[in-house]
C-alpha positions in Angstrom: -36.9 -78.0 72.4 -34.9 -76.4 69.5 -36.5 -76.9 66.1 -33.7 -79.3 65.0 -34.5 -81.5 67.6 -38.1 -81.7 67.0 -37.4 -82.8 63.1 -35.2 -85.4 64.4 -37.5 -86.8 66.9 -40.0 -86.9 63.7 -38.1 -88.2 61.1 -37.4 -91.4 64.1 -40.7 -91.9 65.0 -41.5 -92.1 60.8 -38.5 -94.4 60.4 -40.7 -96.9 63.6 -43.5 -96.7 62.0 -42.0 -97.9 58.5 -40.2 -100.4 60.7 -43.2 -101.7 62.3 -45.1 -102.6 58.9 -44.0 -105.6 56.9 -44.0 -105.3 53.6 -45.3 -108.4 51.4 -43.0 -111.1 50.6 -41.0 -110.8 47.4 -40.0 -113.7 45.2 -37.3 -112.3 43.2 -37.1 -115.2 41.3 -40.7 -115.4 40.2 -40.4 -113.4 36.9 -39.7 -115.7 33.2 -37.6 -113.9 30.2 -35.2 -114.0 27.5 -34.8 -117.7 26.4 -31.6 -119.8 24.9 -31.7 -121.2 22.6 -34.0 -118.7 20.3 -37.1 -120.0 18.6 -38.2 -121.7 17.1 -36.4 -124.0 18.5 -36.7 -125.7 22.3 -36.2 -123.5 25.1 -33.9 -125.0 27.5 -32.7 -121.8 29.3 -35.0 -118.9 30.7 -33.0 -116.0 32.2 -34.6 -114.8 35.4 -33.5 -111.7 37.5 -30.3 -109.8 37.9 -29.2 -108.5 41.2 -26.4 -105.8 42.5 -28.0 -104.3 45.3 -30.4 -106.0 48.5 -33.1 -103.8 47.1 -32.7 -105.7 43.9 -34.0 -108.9 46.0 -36.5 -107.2 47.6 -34.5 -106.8 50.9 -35.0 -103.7 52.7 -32.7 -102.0 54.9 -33.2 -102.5 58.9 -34.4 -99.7 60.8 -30.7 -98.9 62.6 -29.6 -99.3 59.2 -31.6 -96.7 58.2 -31.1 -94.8 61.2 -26.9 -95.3 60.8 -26.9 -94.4 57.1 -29.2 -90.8 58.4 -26.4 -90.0 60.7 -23.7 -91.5 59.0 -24.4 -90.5 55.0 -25.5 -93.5 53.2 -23.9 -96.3 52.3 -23.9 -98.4 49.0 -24.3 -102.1 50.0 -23.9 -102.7 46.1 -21.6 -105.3 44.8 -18.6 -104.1 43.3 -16.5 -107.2 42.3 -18.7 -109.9 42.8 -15.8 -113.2 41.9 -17.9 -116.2 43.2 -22.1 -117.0 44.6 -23.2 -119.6 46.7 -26.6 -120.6 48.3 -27.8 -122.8 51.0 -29.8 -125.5 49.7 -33.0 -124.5 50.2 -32.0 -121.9 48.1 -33.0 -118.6 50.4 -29.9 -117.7 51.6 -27.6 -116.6 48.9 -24.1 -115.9 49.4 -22.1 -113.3 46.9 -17.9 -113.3 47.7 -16.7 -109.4 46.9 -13.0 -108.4 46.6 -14.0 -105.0 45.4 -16.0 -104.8 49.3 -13.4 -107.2 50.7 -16.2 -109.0 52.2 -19.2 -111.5 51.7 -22.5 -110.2 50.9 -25.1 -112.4 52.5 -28.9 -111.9 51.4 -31.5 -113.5 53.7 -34.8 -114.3 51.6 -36.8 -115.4 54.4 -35.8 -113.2 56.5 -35.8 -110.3 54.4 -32.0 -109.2 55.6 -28.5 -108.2 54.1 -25.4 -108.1 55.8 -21.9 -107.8 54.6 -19.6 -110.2 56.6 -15.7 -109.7 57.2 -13.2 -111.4 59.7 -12.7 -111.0 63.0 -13.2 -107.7 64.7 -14.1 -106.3 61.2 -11.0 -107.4 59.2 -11.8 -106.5 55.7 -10.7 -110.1 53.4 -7.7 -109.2 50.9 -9.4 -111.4 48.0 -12.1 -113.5 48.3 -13.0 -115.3 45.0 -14.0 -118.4 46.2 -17.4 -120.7 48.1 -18.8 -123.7 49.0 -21.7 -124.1 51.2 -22.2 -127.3 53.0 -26.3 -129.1 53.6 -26.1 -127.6 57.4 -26.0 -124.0 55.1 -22.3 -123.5 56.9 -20.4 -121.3 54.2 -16.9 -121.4 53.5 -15.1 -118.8 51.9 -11.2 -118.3 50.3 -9.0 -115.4 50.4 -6.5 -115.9 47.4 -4.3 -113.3 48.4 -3.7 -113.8 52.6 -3.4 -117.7 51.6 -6.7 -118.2 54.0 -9.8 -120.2 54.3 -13.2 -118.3 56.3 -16.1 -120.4 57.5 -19.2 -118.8 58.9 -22.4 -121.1 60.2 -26.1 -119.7 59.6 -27.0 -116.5 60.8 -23.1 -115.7 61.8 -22.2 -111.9 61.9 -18.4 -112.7 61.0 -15.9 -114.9 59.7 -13.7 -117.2 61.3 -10.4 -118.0 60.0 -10.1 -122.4 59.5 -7.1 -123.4 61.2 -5.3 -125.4 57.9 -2.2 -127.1 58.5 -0.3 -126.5 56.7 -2.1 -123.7 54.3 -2.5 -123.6 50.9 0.0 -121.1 49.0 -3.2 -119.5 46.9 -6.7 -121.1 47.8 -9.0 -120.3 45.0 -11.9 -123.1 44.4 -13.6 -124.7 47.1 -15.8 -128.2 47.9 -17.5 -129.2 50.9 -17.8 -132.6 51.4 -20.2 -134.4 53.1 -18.1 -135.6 55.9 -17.1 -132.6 56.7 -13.9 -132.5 54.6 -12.6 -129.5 52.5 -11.4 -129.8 49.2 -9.5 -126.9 48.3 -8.2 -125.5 44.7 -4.4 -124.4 45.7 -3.6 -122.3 42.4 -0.3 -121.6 43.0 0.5 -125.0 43.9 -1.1 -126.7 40.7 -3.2 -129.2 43.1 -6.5 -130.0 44.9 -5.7 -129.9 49.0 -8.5 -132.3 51.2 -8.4 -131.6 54.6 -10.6 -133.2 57.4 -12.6 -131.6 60.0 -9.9 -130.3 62.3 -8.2 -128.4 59.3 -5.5 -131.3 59.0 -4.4 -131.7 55.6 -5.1 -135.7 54.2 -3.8 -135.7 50.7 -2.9 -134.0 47.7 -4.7 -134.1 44.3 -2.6 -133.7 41.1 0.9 -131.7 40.3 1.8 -129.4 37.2 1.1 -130.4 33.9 -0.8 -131.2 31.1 -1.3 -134.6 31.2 -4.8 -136.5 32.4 -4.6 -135.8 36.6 -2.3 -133.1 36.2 -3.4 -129.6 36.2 -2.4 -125.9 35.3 -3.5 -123.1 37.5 -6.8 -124.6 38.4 -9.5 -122.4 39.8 -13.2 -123.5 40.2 -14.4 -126.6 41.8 -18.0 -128.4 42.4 -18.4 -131.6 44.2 -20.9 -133.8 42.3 -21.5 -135.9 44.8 -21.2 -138.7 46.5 -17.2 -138.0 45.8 -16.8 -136.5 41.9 -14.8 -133.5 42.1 -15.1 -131.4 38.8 -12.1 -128.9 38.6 -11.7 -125.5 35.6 -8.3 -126.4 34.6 -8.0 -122.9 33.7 -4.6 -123.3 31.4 -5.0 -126.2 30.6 -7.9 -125.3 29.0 -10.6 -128.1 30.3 -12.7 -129.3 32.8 -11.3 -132.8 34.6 -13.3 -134.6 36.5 -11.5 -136.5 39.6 -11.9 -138.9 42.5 -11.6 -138.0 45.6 -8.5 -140.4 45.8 -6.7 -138.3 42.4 -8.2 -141.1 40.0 -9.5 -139.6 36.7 -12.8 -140.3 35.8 -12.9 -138.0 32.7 -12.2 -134.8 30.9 -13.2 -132.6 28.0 -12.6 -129.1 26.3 -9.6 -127.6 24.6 -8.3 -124.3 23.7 -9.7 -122.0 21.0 -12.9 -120.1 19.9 -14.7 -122.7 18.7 -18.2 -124.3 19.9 -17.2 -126.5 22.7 -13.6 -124.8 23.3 -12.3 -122.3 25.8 -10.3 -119.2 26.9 -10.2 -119.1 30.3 -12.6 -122.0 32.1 -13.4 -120.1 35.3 -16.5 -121.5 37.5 -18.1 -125.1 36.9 -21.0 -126.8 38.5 -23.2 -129.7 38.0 -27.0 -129.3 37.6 -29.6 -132.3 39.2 -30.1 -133.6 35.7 -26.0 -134.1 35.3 -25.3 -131.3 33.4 -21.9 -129.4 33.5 -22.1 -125.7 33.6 -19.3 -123.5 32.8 -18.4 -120.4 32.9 -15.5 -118.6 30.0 -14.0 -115.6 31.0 -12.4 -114.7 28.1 -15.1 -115.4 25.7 -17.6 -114.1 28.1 -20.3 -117.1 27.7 -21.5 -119.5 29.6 -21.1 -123.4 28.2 -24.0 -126.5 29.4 -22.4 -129.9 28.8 -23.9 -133.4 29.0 -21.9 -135.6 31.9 -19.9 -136.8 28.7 -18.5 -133.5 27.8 -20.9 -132.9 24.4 -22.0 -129.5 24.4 -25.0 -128.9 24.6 -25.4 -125.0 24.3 -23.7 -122.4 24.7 -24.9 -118.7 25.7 -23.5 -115.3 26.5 -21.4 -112.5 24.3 -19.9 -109.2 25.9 -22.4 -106.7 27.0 -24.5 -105.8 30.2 -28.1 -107.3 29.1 -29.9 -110.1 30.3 -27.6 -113.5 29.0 -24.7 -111.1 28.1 -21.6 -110.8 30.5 -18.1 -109.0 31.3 -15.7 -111.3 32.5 -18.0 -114.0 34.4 -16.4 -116.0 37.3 -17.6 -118.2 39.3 -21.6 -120.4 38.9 -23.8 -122.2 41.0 -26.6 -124.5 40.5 -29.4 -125.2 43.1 -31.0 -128.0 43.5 -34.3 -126.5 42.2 -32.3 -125.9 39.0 -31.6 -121.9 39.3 -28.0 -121.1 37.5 -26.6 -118.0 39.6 -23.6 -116.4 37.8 -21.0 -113.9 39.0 -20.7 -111.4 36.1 -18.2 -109.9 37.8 -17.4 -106.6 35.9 -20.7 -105.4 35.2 -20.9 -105.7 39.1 -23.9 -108.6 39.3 -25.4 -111.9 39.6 -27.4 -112.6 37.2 -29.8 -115.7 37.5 -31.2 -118.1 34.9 -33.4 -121.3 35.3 -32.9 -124.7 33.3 -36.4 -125.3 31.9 -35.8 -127.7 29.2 -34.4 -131.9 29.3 -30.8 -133.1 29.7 -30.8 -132.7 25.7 
């Protein structure tokens, strides 16, 4: 046996050893920090962790990961234009939608596993930017660009293309409902699209405009359930909130750089105490309403430190009350926790 052979035949047998010893588990989540707003007044907002990488969670690669990455050169499973983040509702599988990887980045916390998922037969996505992930943990993913919905169930190694008829023009924002029902943000097409189970399209929700109902280029979307859909009305400059039927049941913001105003309204979600979050691209912050519309706070200025962001896209609010936020050009998630009252 050539020497070669003999350091390869030791550097595997290393690599199933590592394999073979779990390492304890890590709560990435676990660690309290910066605070909003600053003393001495109440702390509502405590930032928690930042993530780019499944090292960042704690996630360690796989042993054929490792073993493809020594024969292969290594690869970096870091994001690189994270748009949108989703989790399941237990919160421990978090979903991160990448058009800079043309994929989904899917971290396992129980499991302590990564994987990047594409289409079918490893079809790279042109632009995802978009999720929703239904109480089953089934997660549902937009493609702006190719005009495309994806859908992957738990533990799924790719995406399947929904079969929506017909398609929407520019799919940005997404909803699941709990009937199994997909809202979808059409951008393009100035309108919310519902479609039932089998991909059929039911109705329409709003046209052009700037009147109450009507909407320009809208992007993010959050089902407050049991049937509230909350919609960035990114041009219009305001958050509207709908029923499932196109009714409006209210709306707030306006243009401008003023407390409560916004530049580009991007991602919105609703926390368990009612709370609006949502995220300004333009002015790089992150806004907490009441269910009203008063704001509440405000947080976030342009920078790459804890509470800072570059161009943040899309948020999403657990259950539990973690606030997960694509801060899409410094190429992260960064995670915050609502520790204080709805006031």
């Amino acid at each position: 046996m050539t020497h070669a052979a003999r350091r390869c035949l030791a550097l595997l047998a290393a690599m199933l050893v590592a394999a073979c010893v779990s390492a304890p588990p890590v709560d990435p989540f676990s660690d309290a920090g910066r605070t909003w707003p600053q003393p001495p007044a109440v702390a509502r907002i405590e930032f928690v962790t930042g993530f780019r990488t499944p090292a960042d969670l704690g996630i360690r690669p796989t042993f054929w990961r490792r073993a493809t990455a020594l024969a292969a050169g290594a690869s970096d499973d870091g994001m690189i234009l994270p748009m949108a983040v989703a989790a399941t509702p237990d919160g421990q599988v978090i979903y991160v939608a990448d058009p800079g990887a043309h994929g989904l980045h899917r971290y396992d916390l129980r499991r302590g596993r990564y994987r990047r998922l594409q289409a079918e037969s490893g079809a790279g996505l042109a632009s995802p930017v978009a999720l929703a992930v239904d109480a089953t943990g089934r997660v549902y993913i937009s493609d702006s660009a190719s005009g495309a919905v994806y859908t992957a169930g738990p533990g799924a190694d790719e995406l399947s293309r929904l079969p929506l008829a017909p398609p929407p023009v520019q799919p940005t924002g997404l909803a699941a409902l709990p009937n199994g029902d997909l809202a979808v943000v059409d951008t393009h097409e100035h309108r919310i699209r519902r479609y039932d189970i089998d991909g059929r399209l039911l109705r329409d929700i709003g046209e052009r405009g700037a009147a109450p109902g009507q909407l320009n280029y809208p992007t993010g979307l959050w089902l407050d359930p049991p049937s509230d859909l909350l919609v960035a009305d990114t041009l219009n400059f305001r958050i509207q909130r709908l029923g499932l039927d196109g009714d409006v049941l209210g709306l707030f913001g306006r243009p401008g750089d003023g407390s409560g105003s916004f530049g580009r309204p991007k991602g919105v979600a609703v926390d368990s105490l009612g709370n609006v979050w949502v995220t300004d691209s333009v002015h790089n912050a992150v806004h907490l309403f009441d269910r009203r519309g008063r704001l509440l706070l405000a947080l976030g200025e342009v920078g790459a430190g804890p509470g800072q962001f570059w161009l943040p896209n899309g948020i999403f609010v657990t259950p539990a009350g973690l606030v997960f936020v694509a801060d899409t050009h410094n190429r992260r998630v960064q995670v915050f926790r609502l520790i204080g009252g709805p006031s």
